[in-house]
VMD Tcl script that builds the backbone (N, CA, C; Angstrom):
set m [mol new atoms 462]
animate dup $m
set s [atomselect $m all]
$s set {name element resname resid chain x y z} {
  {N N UNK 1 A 0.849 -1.174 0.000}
  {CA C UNK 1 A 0.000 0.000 0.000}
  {C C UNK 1 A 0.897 1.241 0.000}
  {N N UNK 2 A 0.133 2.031 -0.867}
  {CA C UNK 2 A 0.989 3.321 -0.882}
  {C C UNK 2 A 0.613 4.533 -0.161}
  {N N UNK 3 A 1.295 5.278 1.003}
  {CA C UNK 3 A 0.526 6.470 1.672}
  {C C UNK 3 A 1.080 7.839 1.080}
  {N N UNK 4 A -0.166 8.600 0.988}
  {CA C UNK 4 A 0.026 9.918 0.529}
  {C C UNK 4 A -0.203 10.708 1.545}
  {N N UNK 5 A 1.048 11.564 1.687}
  {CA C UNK 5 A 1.030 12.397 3.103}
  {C C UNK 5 A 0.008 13.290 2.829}
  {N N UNK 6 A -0.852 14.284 3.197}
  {CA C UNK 6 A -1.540 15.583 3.255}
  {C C UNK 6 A -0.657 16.758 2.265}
  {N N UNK 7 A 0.567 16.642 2.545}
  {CA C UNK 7 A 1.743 17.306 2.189}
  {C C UNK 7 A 1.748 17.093 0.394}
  {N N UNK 8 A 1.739 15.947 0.108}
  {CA C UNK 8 A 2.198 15.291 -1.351}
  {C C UNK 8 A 0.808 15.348 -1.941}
  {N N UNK 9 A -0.526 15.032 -1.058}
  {CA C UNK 9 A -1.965 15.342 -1.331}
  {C C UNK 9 A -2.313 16.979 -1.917}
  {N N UNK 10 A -1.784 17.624 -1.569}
  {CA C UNK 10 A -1.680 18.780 -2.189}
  {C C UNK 10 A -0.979 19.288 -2.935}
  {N N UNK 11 A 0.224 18.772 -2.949}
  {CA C UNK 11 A 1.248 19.217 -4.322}
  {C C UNK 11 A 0.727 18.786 -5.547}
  {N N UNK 12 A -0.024 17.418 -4.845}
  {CA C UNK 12 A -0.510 16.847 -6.566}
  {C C UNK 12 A -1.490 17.767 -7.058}
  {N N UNK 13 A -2.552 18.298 -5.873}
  {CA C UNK 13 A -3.846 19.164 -6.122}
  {C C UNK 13 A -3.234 20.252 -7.351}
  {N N UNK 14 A -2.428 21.013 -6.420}
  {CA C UNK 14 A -1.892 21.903 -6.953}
  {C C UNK 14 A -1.400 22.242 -8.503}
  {N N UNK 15 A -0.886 20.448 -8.769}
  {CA C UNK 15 A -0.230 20.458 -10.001}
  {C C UNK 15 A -1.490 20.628 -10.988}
  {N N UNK 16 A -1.973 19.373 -10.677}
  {CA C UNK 16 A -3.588 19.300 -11.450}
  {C C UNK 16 A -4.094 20.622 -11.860}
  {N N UNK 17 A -3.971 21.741 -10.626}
  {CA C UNK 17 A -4.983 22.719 -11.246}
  {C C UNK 17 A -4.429 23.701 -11.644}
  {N N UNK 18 A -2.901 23.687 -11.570}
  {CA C UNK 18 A -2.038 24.824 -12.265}
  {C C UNK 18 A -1.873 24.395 -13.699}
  {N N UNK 19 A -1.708 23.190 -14.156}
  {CA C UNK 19 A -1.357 22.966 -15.738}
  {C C UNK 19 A -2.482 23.619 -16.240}
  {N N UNK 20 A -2.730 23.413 -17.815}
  {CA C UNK 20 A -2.948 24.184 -18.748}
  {C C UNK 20 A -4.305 25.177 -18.257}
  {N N UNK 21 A -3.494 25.833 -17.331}
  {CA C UNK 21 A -4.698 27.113 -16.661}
  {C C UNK 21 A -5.917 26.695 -16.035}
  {N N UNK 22 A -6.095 25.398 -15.352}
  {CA C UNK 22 A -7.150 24.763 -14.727}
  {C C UNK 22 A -7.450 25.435 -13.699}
  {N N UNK 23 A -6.309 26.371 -12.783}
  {CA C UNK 23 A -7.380 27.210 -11.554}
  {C C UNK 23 A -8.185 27.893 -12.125}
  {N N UNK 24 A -7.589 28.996 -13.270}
  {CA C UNK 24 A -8.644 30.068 -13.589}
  {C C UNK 24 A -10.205 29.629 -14.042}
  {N N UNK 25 A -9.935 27.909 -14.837}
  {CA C UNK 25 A -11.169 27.582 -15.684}
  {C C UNK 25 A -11.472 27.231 -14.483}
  {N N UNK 26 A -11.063 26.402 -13.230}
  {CA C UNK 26 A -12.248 26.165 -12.070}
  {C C UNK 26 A -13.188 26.932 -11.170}
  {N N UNK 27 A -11.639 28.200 -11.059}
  {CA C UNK 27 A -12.602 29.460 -10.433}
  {C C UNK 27 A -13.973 30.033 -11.341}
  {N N UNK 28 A -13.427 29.936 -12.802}
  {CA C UNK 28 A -15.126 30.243 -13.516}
  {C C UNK 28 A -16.056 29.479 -13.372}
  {N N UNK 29 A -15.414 28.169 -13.300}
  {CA C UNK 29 A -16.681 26.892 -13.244}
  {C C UNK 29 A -17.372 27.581 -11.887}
  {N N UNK 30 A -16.640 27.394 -11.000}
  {CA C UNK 30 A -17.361 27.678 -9.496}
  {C C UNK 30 A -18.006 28.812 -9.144}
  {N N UNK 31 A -17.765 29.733 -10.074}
  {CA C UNK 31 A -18.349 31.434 -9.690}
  {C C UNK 31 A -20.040 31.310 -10.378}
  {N N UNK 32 A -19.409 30.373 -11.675}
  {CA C UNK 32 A -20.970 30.324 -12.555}
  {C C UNK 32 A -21.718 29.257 -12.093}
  {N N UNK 33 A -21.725 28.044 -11.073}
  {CA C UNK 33 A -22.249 27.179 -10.456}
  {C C UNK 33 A -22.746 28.350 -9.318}
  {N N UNK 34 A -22.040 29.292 -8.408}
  {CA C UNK 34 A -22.711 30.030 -7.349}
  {C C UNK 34 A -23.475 30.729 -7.794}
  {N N UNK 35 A -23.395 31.796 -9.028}
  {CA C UNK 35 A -23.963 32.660 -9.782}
  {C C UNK 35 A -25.536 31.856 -9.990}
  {N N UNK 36 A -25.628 30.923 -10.317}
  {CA C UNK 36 A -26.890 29.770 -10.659}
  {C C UNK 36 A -27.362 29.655 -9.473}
  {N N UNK 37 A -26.601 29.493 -8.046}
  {CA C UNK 37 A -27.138 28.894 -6.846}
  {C C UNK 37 A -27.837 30.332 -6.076}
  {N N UNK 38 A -27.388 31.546 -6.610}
  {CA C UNK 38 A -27.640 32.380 -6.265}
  {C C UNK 38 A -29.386 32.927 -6.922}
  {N N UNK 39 A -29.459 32.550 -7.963}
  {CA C UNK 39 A -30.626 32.583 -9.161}
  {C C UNK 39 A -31.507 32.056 -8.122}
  {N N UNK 40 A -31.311 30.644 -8.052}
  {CA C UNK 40 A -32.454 29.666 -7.368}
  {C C UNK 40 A -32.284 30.143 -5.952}
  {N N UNK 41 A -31.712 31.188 -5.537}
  {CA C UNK 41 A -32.350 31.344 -4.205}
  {C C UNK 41 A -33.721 32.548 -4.162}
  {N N UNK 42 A -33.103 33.548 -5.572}
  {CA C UNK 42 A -34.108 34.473 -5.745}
  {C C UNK 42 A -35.859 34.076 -5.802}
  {N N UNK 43 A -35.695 32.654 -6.664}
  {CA C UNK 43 A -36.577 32.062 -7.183}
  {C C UNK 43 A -37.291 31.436 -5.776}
  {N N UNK 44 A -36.620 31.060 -4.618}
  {CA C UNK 44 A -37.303 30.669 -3.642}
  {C C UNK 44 A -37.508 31.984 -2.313}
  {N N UNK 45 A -36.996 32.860 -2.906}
  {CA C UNK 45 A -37.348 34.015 -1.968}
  {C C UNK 45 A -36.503 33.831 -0.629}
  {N N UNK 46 A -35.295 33.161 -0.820}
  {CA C UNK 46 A -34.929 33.586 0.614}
  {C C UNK 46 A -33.067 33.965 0.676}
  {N N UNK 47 A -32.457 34.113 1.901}
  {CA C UNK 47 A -31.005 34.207 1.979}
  {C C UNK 47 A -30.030 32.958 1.302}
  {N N UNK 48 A -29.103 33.368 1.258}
  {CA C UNK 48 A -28.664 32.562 1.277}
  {C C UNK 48 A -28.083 31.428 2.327}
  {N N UNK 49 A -28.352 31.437 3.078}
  {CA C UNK 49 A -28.561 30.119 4.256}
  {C C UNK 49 A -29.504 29.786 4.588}
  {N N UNK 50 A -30.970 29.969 3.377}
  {CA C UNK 50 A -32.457 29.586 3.691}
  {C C UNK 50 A -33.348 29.827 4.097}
  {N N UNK 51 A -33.224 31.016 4.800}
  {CA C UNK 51 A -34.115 31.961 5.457}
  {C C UNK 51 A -35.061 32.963 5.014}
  {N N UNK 52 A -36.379 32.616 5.064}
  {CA C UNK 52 A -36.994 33.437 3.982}
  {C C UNK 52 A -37.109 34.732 3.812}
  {N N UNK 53 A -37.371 35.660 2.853}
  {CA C UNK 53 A -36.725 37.002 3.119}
  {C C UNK 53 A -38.505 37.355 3.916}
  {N N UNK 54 A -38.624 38.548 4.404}
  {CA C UNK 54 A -39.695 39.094 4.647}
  {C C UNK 54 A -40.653 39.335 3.697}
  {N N UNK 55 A -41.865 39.407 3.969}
  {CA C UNK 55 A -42.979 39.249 2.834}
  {C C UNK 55 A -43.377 40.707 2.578}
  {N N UNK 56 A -43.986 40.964 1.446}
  {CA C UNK 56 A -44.269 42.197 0.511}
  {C C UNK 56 A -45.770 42.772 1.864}
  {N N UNK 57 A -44.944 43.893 2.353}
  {CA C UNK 57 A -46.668 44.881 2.874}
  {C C UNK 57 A -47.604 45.293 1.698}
  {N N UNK 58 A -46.507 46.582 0.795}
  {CA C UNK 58 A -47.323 47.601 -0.084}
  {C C UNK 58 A -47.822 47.041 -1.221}
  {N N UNK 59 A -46.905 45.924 -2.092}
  {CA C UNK 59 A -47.679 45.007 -3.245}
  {C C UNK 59 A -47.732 43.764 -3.520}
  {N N UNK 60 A -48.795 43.061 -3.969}
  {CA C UNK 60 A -48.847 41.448 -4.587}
  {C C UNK 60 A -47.437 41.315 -5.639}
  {N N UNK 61 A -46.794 39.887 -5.124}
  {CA C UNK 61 A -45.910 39.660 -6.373}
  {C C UNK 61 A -44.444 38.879 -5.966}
  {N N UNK 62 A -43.718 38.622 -6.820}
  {CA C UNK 62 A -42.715 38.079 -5.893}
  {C C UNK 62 A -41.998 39.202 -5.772}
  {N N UNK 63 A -40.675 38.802 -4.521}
  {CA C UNK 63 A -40.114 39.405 -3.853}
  {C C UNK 63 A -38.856 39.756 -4.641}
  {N N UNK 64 A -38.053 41.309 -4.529}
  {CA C UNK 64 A -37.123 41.577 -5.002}
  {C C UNK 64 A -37.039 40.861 -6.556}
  {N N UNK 65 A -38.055 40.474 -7.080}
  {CA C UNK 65 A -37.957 39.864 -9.062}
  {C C UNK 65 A -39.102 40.815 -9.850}
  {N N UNK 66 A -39.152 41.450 -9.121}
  {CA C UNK 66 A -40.468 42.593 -9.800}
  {C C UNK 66 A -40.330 42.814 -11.202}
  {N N UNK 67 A -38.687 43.102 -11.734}
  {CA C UNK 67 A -38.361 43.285 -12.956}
  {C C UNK 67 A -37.215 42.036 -13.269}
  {N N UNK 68 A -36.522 41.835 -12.234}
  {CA C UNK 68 A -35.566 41.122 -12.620}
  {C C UNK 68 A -34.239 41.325 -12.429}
  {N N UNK 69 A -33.786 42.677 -13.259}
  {CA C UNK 69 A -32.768 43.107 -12.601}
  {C C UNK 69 A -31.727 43.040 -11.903}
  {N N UNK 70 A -32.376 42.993 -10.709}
  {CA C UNK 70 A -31.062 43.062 -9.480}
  {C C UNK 70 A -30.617 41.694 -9.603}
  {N N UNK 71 A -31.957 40.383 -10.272}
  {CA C UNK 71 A -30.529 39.192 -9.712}
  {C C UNK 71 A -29.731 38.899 -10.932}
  {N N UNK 72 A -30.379 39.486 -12.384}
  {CA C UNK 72 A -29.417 39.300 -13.569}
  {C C UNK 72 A -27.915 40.171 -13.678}
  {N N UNK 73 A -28.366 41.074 -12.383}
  {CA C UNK 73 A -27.064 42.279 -12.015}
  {C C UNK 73 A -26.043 41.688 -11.427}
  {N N UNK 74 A -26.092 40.527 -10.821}
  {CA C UNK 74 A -25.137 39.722 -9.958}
  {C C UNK 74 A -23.970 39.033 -11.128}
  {N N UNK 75 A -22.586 39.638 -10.655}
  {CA C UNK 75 A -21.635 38.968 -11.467}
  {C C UNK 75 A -20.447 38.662 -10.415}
  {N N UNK 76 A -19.594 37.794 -11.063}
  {CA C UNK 76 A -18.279 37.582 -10.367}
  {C C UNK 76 A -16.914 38.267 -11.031}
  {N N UNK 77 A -15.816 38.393 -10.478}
  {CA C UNK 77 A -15.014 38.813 -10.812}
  {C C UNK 77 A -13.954 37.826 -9.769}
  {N N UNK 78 A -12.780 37.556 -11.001}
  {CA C UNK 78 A -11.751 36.704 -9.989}
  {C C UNK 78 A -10.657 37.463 -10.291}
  {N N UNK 79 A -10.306 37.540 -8.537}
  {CA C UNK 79 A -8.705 38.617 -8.226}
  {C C UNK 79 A -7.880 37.630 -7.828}
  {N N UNK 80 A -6.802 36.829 -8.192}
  {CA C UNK 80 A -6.184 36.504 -7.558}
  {C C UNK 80 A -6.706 34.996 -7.334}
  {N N UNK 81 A -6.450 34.781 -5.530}
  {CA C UNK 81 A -7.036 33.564 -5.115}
  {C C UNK 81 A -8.918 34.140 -4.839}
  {N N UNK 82 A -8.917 35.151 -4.873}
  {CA C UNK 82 A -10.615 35.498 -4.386}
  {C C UNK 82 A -11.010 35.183 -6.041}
  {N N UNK 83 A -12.753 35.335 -5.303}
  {CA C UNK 83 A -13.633 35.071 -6.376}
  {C C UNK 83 A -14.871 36.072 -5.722}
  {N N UNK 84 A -14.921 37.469 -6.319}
  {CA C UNK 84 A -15.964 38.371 -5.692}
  {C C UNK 84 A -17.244 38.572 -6.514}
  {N N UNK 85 A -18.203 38.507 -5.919}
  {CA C UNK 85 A -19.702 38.700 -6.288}
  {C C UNK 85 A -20.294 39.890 -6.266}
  {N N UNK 86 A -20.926 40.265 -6.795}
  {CA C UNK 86 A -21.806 41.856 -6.602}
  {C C UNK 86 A -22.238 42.460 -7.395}
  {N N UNK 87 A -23.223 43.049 -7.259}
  {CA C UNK 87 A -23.624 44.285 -8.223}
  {C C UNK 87 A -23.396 45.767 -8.310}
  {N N UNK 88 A -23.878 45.996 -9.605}
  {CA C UNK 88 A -23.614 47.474 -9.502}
  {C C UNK 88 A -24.765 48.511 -9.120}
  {N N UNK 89 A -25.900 47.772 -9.155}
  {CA C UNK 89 A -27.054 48.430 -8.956}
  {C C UNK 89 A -27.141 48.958 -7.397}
  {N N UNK 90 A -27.562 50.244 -7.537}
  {CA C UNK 90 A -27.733 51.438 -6.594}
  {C C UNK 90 A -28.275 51.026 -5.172}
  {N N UNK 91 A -29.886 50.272 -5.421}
  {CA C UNK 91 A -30.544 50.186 -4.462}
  {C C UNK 91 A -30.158 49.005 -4.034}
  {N N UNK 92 A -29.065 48.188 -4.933}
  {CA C UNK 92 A -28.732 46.870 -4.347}
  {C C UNK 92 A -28.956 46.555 -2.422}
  {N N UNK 93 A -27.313 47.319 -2.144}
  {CA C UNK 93 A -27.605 47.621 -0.551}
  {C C UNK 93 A -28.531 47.938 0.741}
  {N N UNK 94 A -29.588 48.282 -0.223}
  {CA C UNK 94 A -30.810 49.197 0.410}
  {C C UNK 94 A -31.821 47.275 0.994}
  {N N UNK 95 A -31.561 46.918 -0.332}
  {CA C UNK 95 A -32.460 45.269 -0.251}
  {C C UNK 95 A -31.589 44.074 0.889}
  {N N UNK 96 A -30.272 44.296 0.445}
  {CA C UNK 96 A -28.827 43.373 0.878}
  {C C UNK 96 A -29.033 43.776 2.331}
  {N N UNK 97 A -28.931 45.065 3.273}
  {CA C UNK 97 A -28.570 45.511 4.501}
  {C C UNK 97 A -29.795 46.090 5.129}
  {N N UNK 98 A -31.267 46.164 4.447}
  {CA C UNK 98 A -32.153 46.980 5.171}
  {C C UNK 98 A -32.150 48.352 5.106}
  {N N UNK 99 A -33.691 49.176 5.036}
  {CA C UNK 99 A -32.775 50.837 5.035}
  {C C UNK 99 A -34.230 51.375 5.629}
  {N N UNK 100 A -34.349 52.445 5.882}
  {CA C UNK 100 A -35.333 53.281 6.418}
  {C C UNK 100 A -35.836 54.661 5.583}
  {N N UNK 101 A -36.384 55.165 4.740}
  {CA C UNK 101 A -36.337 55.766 3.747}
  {C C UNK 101 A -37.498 57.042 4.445}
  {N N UNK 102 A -36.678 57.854 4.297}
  {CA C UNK 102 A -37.728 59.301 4.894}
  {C C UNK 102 A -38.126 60.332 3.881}
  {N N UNK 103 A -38.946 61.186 3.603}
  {CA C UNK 103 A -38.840 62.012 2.729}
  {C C UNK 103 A -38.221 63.467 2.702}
  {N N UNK 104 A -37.489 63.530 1.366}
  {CA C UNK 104 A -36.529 64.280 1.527}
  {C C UNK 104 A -37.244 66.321 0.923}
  {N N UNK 105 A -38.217 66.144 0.248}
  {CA C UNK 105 A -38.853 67.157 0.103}
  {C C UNK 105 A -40.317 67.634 0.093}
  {N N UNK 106 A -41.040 66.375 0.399}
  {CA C UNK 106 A -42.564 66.704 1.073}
  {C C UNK 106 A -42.598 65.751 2.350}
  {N N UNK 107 A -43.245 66.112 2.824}
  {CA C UNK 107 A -44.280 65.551 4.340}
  {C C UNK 107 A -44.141 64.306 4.044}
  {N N UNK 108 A -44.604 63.968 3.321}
  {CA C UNK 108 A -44.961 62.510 3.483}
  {C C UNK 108 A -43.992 61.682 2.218}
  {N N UNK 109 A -44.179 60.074 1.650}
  {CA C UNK 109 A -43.707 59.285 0.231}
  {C C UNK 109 A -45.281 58.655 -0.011}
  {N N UNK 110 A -44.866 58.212 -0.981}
  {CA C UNK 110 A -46.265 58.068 -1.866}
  {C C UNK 110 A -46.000 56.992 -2.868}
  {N N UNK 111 A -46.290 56.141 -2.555}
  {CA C UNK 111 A -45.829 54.682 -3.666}
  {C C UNK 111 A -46.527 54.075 -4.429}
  {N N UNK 112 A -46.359 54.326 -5.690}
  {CA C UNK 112 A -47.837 52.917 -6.604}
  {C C UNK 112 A -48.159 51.977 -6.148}
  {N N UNK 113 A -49.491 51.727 -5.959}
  {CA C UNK 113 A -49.978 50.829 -5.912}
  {C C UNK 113 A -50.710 51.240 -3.842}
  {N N UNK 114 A -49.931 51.579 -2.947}
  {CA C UNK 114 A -50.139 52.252 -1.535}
  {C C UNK 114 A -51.633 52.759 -1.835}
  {N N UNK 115 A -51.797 52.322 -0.836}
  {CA C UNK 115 A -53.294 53.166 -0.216}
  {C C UNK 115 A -53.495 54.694 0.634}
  {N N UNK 116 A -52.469 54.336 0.837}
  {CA C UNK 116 A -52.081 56.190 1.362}
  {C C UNK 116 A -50.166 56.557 1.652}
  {N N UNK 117 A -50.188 57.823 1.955}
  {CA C UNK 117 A -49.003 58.459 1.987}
  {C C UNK 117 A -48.393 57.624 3.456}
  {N N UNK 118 A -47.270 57.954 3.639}
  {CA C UNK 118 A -46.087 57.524 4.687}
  {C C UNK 118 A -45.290 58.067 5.216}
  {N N UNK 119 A -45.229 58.823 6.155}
  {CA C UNK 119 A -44.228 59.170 6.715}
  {C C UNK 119 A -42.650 58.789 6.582}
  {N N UNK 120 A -42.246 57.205 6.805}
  {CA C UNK 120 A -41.432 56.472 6.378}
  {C C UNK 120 A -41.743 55.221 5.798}
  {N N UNK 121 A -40.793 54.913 5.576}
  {CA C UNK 121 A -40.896 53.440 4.570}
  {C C UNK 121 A -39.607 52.403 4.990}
  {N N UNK 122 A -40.117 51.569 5.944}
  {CA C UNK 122 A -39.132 50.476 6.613}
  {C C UNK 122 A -38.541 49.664 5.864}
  {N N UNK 123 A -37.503 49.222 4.918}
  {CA C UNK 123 A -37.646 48.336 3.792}
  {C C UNK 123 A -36.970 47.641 4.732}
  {N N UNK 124 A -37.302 45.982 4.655}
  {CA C UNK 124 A -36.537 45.025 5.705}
  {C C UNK 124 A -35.426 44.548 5.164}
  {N N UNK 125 A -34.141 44.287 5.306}
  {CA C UNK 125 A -32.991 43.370 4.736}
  {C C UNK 125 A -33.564 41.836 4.335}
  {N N UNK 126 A -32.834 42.213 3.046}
  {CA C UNK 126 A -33.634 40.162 2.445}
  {C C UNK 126 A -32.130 39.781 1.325}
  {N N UNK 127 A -30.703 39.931 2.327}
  {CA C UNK 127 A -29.729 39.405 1.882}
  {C C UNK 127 A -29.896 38.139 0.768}
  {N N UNK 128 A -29.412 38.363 -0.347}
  {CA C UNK 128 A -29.126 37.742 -1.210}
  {C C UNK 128 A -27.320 37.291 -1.839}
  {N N UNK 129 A -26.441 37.901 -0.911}
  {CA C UNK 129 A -25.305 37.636 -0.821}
  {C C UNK 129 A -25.114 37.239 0.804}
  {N N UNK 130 A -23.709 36.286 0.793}
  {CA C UNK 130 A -23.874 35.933 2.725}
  {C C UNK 130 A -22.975 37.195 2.992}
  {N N UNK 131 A -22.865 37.230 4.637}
  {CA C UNK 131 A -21.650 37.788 4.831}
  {C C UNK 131 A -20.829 37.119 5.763}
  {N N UNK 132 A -19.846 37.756 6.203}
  {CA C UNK 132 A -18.879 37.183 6.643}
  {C C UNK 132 A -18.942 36.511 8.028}
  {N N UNK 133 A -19.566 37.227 8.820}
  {CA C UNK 133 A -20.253 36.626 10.162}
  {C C UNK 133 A -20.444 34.981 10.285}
  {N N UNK 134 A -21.509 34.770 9.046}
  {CA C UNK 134 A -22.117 33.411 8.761}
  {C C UNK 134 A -21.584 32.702 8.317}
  {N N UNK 135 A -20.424 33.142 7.330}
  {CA C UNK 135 A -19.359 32.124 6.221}
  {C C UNK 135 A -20.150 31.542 5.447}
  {N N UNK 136 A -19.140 30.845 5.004}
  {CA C UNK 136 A -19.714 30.420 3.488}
  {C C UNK 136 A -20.546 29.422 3.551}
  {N N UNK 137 A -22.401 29.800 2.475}
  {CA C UNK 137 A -23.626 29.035 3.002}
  {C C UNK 137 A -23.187 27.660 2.491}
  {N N UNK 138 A -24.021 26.969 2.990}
  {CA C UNK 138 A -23.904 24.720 2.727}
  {C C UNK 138 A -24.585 25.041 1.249}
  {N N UNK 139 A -25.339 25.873 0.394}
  {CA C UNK 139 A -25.289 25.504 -0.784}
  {C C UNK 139 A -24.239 26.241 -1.792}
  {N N UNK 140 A -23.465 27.127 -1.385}
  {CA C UNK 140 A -21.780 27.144 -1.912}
  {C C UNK 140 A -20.800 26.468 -1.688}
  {N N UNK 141 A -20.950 25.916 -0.460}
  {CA C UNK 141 A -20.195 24.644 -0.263}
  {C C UNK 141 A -20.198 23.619 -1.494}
  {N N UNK 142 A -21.226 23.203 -1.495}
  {CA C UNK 142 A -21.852 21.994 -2.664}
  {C C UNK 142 A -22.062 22.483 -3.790}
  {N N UNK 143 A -21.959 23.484 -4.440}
  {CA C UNK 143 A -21.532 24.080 -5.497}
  {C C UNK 143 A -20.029 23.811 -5.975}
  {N N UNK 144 A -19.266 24.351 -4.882}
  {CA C UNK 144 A -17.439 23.963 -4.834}
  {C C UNK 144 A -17.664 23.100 -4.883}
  {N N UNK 145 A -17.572 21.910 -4.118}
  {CA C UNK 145 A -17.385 20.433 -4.447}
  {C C UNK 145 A -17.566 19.458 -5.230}
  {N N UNK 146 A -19.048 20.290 -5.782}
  {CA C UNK 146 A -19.576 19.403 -7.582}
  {C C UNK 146 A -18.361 19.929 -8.449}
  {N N UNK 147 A -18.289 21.304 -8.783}
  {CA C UNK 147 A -17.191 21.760 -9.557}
  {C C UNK 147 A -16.232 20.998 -9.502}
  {N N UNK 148 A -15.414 20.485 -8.299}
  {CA C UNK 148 A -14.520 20.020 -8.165}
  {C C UNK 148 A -14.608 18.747 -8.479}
  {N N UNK 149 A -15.706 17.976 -7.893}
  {CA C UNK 149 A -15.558 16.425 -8.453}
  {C C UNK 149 A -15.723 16.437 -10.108}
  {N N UNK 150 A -16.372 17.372 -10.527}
  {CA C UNK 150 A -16.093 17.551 -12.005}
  {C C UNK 150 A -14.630 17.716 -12.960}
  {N N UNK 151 A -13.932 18.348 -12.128}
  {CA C UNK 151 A -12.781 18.872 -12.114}
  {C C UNK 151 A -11.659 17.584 -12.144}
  {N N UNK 152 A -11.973 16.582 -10.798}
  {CA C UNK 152 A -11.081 15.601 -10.759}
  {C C UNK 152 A -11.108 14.619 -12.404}
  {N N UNK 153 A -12.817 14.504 -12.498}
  {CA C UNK 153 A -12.934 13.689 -13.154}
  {C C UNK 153 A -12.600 13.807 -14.794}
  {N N UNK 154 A -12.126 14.987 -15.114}
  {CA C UNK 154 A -11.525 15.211 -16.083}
  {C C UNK 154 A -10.197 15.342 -16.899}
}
mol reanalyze $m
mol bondsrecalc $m
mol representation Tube
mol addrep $m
């Protein structure tokens, strides 16, 4: 029997995914497997660690897909050893972190579809990226690891 130290277990990793540019093609494999895992969370309305986002007060419809947008706005970019996610859209943060929205030149806000004016407008946080607190969710986990058993097997 032959033993492979942890040590030699990774040199081989290493080799594997440095020849003909296999980190960069895995980091894409894996950004566009999360990018997808990220889709189907929109589609089930919740965080990414499963938690459903808060439900619509002012209109019927699904949540944060009104147009679409914000989750076709989600891209990756790979620096290095990272692999970063995000958008560019404005109100992104406002949905991602929660916000409190006051009016900035009449009395009151006034929203289509509302039955009357508002003083404020509570929008609740309905994270669609994790953060760091929580680490990385069990369905990015299993995203990496399909990639990868894909990866070996090629």
């Amino acid at each position: 029997m032959t033993t492979l130290t942890i040590n030699q277990f990774e040199q081989e990793l290493n080799k594997l995914l440095l020849e003909n540019n296999n980190l960069f093609k895995f980091k894409q494999a894996v950004a566009t497997s999360i990018i997808e895992t990220i889709s189907l969370k929109f589609v089930d309305e919740e965080d990414p660690y499963g938690v459903a986002w808060a439900k619509l007060k002012v209109r019927q419809g699904s949540i944060l897909r009104k147009t679409g947008l914000l989750n076709k706005s989600i891209t990756y970019k790979i620096n290095g050893t990272y692999i970063d996610f995000g958008t560019n859209l404005p109100y992104a943060p406002t949905h991602q972190y929660g916000a409190t929205i006051y009016p900035k030149t009449k009395k009151a806000l006034y929203f289509q579809g509302a039955s009357h004016p508002f003083k404020k407008a509570v929008i609740p946080a309905r994270p669609f990226l994790p953060n760091e607190q929580k680490g990385l969710p069990l369905d990015w986990q299993e995203a990496i690891r399909n990639v990868f058993k894909i990866f070996l097997k090629d």
